[in-house]
C-alpha positions in Angstrom: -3.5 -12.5 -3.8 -0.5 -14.8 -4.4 -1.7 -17.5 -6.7 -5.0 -15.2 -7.7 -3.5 -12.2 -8.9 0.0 -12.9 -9.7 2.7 -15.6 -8.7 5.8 -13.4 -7.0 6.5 -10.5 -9.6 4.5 -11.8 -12.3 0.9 -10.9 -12.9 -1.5 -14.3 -14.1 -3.4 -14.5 -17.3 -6.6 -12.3 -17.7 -5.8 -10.6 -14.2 -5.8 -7.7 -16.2 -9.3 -7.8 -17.7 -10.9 -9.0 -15.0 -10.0 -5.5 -12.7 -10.9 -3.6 -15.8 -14.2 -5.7 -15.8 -14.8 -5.0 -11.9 -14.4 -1.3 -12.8 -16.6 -1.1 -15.7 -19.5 -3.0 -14.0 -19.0 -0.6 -10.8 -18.3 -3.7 -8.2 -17.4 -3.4 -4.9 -14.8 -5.6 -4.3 -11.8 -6.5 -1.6 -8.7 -8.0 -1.9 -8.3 -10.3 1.2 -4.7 -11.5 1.9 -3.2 -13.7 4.1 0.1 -12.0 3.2 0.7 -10.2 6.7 4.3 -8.7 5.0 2.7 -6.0 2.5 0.6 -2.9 3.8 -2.2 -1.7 1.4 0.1 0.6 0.4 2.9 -1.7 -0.7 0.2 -3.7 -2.5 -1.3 -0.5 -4.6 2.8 -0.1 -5.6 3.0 -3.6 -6.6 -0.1 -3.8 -8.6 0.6 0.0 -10.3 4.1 -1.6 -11.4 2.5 -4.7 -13.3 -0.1 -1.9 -14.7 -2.8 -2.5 -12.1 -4.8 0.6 -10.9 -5.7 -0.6 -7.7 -6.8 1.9 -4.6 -5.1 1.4 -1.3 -8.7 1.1 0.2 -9.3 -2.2 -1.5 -7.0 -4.1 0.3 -7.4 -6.0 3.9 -4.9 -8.2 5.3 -4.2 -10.6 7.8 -1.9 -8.0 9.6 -4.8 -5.7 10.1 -6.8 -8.5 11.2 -4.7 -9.3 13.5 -3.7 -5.8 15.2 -7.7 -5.4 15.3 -7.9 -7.9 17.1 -5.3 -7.1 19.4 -6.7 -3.9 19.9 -10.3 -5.4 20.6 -9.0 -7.9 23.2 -6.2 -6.2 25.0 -6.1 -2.5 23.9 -2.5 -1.0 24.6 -0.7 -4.8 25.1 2.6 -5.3 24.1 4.0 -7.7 21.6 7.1 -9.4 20.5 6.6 -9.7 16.6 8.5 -11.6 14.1 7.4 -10.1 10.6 7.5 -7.4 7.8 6.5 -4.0 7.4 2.9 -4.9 7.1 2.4 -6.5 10.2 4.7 -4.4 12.4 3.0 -0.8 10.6 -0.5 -2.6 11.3 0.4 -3.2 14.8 2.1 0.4 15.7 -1.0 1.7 14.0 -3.4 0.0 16.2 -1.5 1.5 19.5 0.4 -1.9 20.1 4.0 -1.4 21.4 7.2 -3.5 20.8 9.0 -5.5 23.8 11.1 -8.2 23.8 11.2 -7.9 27.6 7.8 -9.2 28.9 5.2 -8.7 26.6 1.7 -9.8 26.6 1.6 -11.5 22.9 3.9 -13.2 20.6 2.9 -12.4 17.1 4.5 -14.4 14.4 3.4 -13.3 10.2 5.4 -13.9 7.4 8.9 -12.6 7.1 12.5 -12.9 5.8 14.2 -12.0 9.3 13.9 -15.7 10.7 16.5 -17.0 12.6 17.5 -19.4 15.1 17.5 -16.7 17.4 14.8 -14.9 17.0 12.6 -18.4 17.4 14.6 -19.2 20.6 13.5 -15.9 21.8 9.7 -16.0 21.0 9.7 -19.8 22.9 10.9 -18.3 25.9 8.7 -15.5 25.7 5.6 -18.0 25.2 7.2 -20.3 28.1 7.9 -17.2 30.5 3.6 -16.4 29.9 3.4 -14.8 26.1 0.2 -15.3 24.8 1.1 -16.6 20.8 -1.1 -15.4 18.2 -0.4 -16.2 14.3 -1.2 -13.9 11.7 -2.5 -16.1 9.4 -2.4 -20.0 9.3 -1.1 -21.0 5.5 1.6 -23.5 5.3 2.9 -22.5 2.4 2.3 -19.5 -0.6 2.8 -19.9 -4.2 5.9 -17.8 -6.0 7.1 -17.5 -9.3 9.1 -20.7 -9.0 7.2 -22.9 -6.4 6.1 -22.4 -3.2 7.7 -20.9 -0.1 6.7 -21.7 3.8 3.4 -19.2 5.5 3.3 -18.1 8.8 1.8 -21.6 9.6 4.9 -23.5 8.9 7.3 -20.7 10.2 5.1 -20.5 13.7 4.7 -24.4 13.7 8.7 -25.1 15.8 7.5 -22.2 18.5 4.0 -24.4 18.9 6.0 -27.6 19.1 8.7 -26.0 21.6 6.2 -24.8 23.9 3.6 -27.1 23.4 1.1 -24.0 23.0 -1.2 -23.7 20.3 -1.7 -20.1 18.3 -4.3 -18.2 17.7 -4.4 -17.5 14.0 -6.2 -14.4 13.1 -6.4 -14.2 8.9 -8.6 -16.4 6.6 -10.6 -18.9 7.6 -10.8 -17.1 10.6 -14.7 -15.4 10.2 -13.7 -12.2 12.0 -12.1 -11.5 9.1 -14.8 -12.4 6.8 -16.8 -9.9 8.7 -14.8 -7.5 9.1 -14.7 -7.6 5.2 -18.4 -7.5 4.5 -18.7 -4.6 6.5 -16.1 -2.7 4.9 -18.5 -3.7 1.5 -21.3 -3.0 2.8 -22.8 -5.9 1.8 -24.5 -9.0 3.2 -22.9 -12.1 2.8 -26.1 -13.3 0.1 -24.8 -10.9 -1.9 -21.1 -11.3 -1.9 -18.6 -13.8 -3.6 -15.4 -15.0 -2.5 -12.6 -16.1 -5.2 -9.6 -17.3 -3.9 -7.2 -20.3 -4.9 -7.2 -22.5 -2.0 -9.8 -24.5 -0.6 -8.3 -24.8 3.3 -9.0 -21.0 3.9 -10.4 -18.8 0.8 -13.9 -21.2 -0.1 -13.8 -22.9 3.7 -14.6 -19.3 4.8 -16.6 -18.0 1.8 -18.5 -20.8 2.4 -18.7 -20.9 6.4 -19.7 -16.9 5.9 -22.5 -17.8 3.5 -21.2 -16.5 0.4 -21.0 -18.4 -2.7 -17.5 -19.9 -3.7 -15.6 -19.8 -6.9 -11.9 -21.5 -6.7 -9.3 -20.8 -9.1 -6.8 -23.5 -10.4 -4.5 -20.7 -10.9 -2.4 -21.1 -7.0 -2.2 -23.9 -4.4 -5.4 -26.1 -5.1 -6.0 -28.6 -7.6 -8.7 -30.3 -9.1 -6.8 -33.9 -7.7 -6.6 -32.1 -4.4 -10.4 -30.3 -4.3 -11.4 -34.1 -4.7 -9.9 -34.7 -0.8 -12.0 -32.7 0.9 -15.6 -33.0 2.1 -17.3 -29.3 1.0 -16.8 -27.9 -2.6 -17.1 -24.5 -4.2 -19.9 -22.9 -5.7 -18.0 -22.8 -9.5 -14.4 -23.8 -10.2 -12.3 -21.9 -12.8 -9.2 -21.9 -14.4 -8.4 -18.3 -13.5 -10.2 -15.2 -12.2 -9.8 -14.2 -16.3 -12.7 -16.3 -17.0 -15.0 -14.4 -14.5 -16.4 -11.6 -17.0 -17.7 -14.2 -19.5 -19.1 -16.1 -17.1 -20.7 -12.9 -15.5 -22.3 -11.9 -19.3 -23.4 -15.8 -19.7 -25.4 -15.6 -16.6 -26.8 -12.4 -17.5 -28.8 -13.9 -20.2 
């Protein structure tokens, strides 16, 4: 949503008109995120207070992604997790308990608790037999005033510690993509994926079957779309411009 939607506190251009557009038109829709700190919840309350009437139901992130997938592989393990409210909720809600003892998963998501400490602790865990799974595998997420290191970045010294490699469960992973087309309704012909970043939002739209539409509005560039070997379906300069596209097409 960062770089889509808004950039930190501040909603982007015709972010407005375009929910108002998917309500009038009656679309299904989903907001996928990466960003493991939020619940759906949090993300209704931060939409409602830039004037967004958003339903908690229209929200999946990676945290839920991840603590489903947890629950699928291993159900009751234990984890040591480094995060925010949205992954720690999604993973108490899943039947997942906390140990920083001997537990069966590190699980690393974004957060603002990192510390020396706390990264020592999850290397020894991994070294003493901690499988380590990453919520999500951005480097780095747009904010108001640049960008700030993803749980990619943040989970990258643990990997280079232990010289184990994570398991990252959020976009471009295609569980999630699944699990989000079922929670539609909706077969991946029929569905679109808008996101700002070509490494994970149109890799997995696209790797899912859906058609693609990047917006210049977050991470991705038109200097930087030009370095890689697949390309989106369309290529806008904001999710604004999605309605009047829509009506062209329609004629």
């Amino acid at each position: 949503m960062d770089g889509v939607i808004y950039h930190g506190n501040k909603i982007l251009p015709g972010v407005a008109e375009f929910i108002q557009w998917l309500h009038d038109e009656n679309k299904e829709y989903l907001f996928l995120t990466n960003n493991s700190g939020y619940t759906p919840r949090e993300l209704n309350q931060k939409l409602a207070r830039m004037g967004l009437d958003v339903p908690e139901e229209h929200f999946y992130t990676s945290a839920l992604a991840t603590a489903a997938f947890l629950k699928e592989q291993a159900p009751g393990c234990s984890v040591f997790a480094i995060g925010e409210a949205g992954l720690l909720n999604a993973l108490y809600d899943a039947g997942i308990t906390m140990n920083d003892v001997n537990p069966d998963y590190v699980v690393v998501g974004e957060g603002r608790s990192y510390s020396l400490d706390t990264l020592t602790k999850a290397t020894n865990l991994v070294m003493a037999g901690a499988k380590l799974i990453g919520a999500n595998s951005d480097v780095s997420g747009p904010i108001e005033n640049g960008i700030a290191p993803a749980c990619r970045a943040l989970i990258a010294p643990i990997e280079m510690a232990t010289g184990k490699q994570a398991y990252f469960c959020g976009k471009p992973n295609p569980l999630m993509m699944r699990t989000g087309l079922r929670m539609l309704n909706c077969h991946s012909a029929e569905a679109v994926m808008v996101g700002d970043r070509m490494d994970t939002d149109v890799i997995s739209g696209m790797e899912s079957g859906m058609s693609t539409v990047l917006v210049l509005s977050g991470v991705s560039t038109r200097e930087t779309l030009k370095t890689y070997a697949f390309r989106p379906s369309i290529v806008l300069n904001g999710v604004g411009d999605i309605p009047a596209l829509a009506a062209k097409n329609k004629k």
